[in-house]
ZAMARGU-4260 file (C-alpha; in steps of 0.2 Angstrom, whole numbers, plus 5000, padded with zeros to 4 digits):
<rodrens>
0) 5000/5000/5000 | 5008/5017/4996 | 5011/5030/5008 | 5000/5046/5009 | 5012/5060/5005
5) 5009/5075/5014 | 5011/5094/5009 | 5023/5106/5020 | 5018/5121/5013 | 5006/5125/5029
10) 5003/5144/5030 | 5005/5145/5049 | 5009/5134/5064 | 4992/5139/5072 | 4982/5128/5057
15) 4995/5114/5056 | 4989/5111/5078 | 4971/5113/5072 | 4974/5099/5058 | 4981/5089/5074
20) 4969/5096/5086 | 4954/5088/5073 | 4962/5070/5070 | 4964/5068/5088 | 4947/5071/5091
25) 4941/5059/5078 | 4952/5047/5081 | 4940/5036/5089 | 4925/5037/5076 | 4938/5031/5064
30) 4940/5017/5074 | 4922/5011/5070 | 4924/5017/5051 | 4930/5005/5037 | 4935/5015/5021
35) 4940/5006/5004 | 4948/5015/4987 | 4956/5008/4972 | 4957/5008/4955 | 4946/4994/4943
40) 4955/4995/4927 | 4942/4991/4910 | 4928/4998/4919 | 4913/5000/4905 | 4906/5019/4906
45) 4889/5021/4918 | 4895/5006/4928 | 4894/5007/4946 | 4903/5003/4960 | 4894/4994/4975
50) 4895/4989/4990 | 4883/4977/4999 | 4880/4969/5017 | 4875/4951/5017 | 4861/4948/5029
55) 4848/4935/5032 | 4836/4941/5019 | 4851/4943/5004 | 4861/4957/5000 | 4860/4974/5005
60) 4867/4988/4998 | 4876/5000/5010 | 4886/5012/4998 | 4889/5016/4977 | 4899/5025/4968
65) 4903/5030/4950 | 4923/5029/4948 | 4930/5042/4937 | 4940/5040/4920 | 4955/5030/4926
70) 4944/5019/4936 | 4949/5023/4957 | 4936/5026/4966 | 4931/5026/4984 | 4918/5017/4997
75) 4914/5018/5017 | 4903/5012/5028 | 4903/5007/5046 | 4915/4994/5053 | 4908/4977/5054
80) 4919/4962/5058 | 4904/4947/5062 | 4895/4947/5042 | 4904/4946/5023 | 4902/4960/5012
85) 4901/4959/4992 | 4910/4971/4981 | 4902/4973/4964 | 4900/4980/4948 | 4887/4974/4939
90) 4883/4957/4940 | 4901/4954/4945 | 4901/4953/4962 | 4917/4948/4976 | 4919/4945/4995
95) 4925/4958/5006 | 4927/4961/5024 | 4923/4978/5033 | 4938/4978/5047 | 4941/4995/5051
100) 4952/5006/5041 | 4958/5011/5025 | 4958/4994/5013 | 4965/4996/4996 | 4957/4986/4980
105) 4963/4984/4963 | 4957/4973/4949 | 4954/4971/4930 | 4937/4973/4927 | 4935/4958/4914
110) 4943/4946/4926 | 4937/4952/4944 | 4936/4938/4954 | 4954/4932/4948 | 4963/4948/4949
115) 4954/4960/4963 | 4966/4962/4978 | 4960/4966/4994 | 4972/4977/5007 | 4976/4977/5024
120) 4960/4961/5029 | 4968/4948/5040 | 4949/4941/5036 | 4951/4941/5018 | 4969/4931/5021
125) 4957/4917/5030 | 4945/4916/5018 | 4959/4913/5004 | 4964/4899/5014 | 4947/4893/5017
130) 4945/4895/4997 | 4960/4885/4992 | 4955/4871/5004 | 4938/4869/4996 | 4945/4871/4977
135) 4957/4858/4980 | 4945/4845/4987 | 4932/4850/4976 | 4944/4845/4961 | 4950/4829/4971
140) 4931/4824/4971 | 4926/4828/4953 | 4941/4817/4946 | 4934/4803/4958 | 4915/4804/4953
145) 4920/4804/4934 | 4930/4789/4938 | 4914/4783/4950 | 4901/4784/4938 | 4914/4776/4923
150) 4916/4762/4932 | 4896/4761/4935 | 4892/4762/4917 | 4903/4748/4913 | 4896/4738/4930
155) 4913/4736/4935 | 4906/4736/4954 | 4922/4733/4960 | 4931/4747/4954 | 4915/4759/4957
160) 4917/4752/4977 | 4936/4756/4978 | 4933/4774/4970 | 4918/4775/4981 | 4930/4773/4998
165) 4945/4782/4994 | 4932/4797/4990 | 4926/4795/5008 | 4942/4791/5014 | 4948/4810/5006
170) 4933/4818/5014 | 4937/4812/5032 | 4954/4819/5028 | 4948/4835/5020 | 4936/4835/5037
175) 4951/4835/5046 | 4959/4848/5040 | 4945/4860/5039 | 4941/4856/5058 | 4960/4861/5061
180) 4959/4878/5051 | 4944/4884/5063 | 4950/4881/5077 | 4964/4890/5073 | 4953/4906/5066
185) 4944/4904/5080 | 4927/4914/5081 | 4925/4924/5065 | 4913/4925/5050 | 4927/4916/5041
190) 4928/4903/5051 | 4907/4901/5051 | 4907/4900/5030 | 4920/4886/5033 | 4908/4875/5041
195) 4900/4873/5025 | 4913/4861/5022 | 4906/4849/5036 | 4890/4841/5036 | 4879/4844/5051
200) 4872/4826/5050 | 4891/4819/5054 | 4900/4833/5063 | 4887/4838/5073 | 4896/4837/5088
205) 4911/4845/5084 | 4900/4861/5075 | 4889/4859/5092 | 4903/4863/5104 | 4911/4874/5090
210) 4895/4885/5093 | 4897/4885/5110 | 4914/4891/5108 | 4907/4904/5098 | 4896/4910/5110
215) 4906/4909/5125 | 4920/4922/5114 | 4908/4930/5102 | 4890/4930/5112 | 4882/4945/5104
220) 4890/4942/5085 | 4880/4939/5069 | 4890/4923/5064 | 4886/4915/5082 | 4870/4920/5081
225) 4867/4912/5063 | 4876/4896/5069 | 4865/4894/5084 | 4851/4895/5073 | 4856/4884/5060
230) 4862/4870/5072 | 4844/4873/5083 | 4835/4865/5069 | 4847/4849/5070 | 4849/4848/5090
235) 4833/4837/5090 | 4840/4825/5077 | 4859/4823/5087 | 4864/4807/5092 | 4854/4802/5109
240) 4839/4810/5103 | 4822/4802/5099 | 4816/4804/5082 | 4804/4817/5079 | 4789/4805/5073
245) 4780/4807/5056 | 4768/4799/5044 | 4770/4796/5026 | 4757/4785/5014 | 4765/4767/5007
250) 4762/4763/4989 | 4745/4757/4990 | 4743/4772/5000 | 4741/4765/5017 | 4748/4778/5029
255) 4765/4773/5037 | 4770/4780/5055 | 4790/4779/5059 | 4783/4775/5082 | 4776/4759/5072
260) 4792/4752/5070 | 4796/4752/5089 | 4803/4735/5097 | 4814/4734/5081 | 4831/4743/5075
265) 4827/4754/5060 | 4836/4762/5046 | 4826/4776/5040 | 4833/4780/5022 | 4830/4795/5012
270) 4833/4791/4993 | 4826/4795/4978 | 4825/4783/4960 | 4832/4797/4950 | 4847/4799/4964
275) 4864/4790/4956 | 4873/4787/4974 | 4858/4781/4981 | 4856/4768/4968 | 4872/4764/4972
280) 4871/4763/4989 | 4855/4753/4987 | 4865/4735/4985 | 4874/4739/5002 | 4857/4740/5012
285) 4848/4724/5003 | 4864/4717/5010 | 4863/4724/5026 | 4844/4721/5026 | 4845/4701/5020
290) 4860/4699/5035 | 4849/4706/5049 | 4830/4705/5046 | 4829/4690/5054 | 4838/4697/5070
295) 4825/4713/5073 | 4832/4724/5060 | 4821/4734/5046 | 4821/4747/5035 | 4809/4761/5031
300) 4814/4770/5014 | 4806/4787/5011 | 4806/4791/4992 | 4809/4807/4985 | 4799/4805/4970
305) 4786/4813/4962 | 4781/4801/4950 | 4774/4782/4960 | 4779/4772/4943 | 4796/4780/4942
310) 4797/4774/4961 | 4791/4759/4961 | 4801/4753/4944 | 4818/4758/4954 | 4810/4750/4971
315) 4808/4732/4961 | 4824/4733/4950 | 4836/4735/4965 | 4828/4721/4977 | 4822/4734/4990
320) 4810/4720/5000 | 4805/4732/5015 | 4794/4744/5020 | 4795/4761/5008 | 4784/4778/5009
325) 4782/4793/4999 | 4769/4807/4997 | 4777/4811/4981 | 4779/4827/4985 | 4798/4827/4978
330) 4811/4836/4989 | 4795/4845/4999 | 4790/4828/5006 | 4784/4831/5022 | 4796/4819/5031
335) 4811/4827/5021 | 4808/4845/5028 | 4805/4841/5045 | 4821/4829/5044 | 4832/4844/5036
340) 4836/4835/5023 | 4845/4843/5011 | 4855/4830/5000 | 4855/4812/4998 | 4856/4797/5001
345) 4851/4803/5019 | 4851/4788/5032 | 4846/4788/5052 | 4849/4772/5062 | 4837/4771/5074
350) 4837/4760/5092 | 4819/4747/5095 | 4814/4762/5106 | 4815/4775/5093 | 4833/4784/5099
355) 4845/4788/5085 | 4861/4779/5086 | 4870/4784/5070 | 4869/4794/5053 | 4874/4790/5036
360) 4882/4774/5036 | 4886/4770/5019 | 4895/4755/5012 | 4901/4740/5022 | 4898/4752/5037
365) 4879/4749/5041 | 4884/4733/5042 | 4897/4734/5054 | 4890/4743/5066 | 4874/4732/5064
370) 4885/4717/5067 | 4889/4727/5088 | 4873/4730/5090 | 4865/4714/5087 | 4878/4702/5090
</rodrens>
């Protein structure tokens, strides 16, 4: 960042102290002040420069400016450590963080996003980190589902297995390492946009006491707030809990209630016949299903479908000889929303009296953990 350059051709001593006098005394309202100028080079005349708060409800804009001819320009708003900001021009738009301060931005226009720099953020500096963590896995798992769903087309289920656990086998360790960078972060919005890496149905108790690390440090901030409010949703479905019951009509209609089940241990499976990994996963529970039926172990599958042929075609074709329920209402089925269901395949193993004991075990791991509970 370059250095302000100052003018000593001050006509008298008595207006250079009142220059001092006046910064002295605003000294502490810049403290609570966050100011941002630059220079966007390629910026098409009539484009704006805005600047936007993200809250709850989306986007709000907080301060806009027209840069001049070379393209600098100049922003400020009130300091605000807890939330992201977006910095945008047109429909380009990239995060920021309000620290107070002067922050310095520059950038090409035509390739915002992979040229804008962002001064003087030890927030920004996290995020990047956060960033590169995600890209990487998120390349690391594209190679691994092209190879995945190769290896389905040619049914080589071997080979779609082995791709199937060294991808879950790179997530625990991508897992780890995201659970490592929070905790070194500590309590910031950076470190809450990180937990979008983890899954709340399988790290639930490390985001739970996350959460309560946030709110011991942070108590009153947005991100602590926005995390309690997420994880309150899943608190009910943590490991321990009884499953909120529900009701959902079987093929021929009949309704289906998940308290029926009590006396035995249950898997409740969300899945879908238009879903790849669940079919994929499917084999893995007739497996688990054919081992332990006889030994008080059932499975209740909860179709995301909208269409009962389309359903009931997949239900035949993959052996699925249980007990299954839909209202075909696609990913609004009732059972879905009050579950939080928000990818699958979804699974909840439940104890005979209706407790969950486990979440999302996929592959051979349903079946181990079935073979300790009912030995």
């Amino acid at each position: 960042m370059k250095q302000m350059k100052y003018s000593l051709l001050v006509p008298a001593f008595g207006v250079l102290m009142g220059v001092i006098s006046c910064n002295r005394g605003n000294e502490e309202q810049q403290k609570d002040q966050a100011r941002i100028t630059g220079v966007i080079s390629n910026i098409p005349e009539g484009k704006q420069i805005e600047l936007f708060r993200v809250d709850a409800a989306g986007p709000v804009k907080v301060d806009s400016v027209m840069p001049d001819g070379e393209g600098k320009f100049e922003l400020s708003g009130s300091k605000d450590d807890e939330r992201i900001y977006l910095f945008g021009i047109g429909e380009q738009k990239v995060p920021v963080f309000m620290e107070a301060g002067h922050h310095e931005i520059q950038g090409d226009f035509n390739r915002l996003a992979q040229t804008i720099t962002y001064s003087n953020s030890a927030l920004t500096l996290m995020l990047k980190k956060v960033n590169r963590l995600k890209d990487d896995f998120d390349k690391e798992a594209g190679a691994l589902q092209f190879l995945f769903e190769k290896s389905m087309m040619s049914r080589n289920m071997k080979a779609a297995d082995s791709v199937e656990g060294l991808f879950y086998k790179r997530l625990s360790e991508n897992k780890i390492k995201v659970k490592a960078l929070i905790d070194s972060m500590g309590p910031n919005p950076v470190s809450h946009i990180a937990t979008s890496m983890l899954s709340v149905e399988e790290d639930f108790g490390y985001l739970d006491t996350l959460a309560m690390r946030f709110t011991k440090e942070k108590p009153g901030a947005y991100f602590t707030k926005k995390l309690n409010a997420y994880l309150d949703g899943h608190r009910k479905f943590a490991i321990g809990q009884i499953a909120p019951d529900f009701t959902q009509p079987d093929p021929n209609g009949n309704p289906v209630k998940l308290s029926s089940f009590r006396g035995k241990w249950l898997l409740v499976d969300f899945w879908a016949s238009w879903c790849k990994p669940c079919r994929a996963e499917n084999p893995n529970l007739v497996a688990a299903y054919n081992s332990f039926k006889n030994k008080g172990f059932n499975i209740l599958s909860v179709s995301l479908d909208s269409d009962k042929s389309v359903w009931m075609k997949a239900m035949v074709a993959d052996g699925m000889m249980w007990s299954h329920a839909s209202d075909l209402k696609g990913w609004l089925n009732g059972a879905a929303q009050e579950y939080k269901v928000n990818s699958i395949p979804m699974s909840i193993l439940l104890d005979p009296q209706g407790k969950i004991v486990a979440k999302n075990l996929r592959g051979q791991e349903l079946q181990k953990k079935l073979n300790l509970l009912l030995r």
